[in-house]
N, C-alpha and C positions, 0 to 999 in steps of 0.2 A: 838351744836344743843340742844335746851329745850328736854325734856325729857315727852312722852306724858303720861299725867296720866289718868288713866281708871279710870271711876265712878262707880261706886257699882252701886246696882240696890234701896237700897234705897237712895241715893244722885240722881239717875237719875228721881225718882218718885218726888222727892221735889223740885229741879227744873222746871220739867213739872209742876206742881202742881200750883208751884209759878207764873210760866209763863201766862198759862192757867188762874189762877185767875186775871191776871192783864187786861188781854184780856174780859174774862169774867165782870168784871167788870166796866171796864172803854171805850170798845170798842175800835173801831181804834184809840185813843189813848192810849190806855193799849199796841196795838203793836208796838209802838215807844217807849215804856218804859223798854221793855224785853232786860234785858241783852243777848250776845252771849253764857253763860252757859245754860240760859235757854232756845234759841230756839235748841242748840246743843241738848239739853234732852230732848225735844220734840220732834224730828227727832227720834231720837234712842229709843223712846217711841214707839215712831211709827212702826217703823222696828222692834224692838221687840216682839210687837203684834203681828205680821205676816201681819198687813193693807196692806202690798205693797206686789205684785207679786213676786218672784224671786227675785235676785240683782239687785241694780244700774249698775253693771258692766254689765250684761248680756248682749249681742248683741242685743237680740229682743226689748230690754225696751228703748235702745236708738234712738235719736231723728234720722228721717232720713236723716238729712247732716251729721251727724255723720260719716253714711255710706258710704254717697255720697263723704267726703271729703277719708278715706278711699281705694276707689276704683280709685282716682286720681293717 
């Protein structure tokens, strides 16, 4: 099994940064340009700010078939 390696918090800002400029720049085709490091570090840019409520895990944030499947 790969070995998952953790980004630093400035490899995650240069990444975002990277990403974010190509979008910035070049619009909806700037986001077919982004590599998977860089929307990974965007996400975790994100969550890191505190942007998003709570966890993804949380029961309240998830979608309701979630639940619904769940209670099956």
């Amino acid at each position: 099994m790969k070995d998952i390696q953790r980004l630093s918090e400035a490899e995650i800002l240069r990444l975002a940064a990277s990403g974010v400029a190509k979008v910035d720049l070049m619009g909806a085709r700037g986001t077919t340009l982004c590599t998977m490091d860089e929307i990974e570090a965007m996400a975790a840019l994100i969550v890191l700010a505190g942007a998003l409520p709570g966890y993804p895990t949380d029961a309240e944030r998830q979608p309701r078939f979630a639940a619904l499947e769940a209670s099956s």
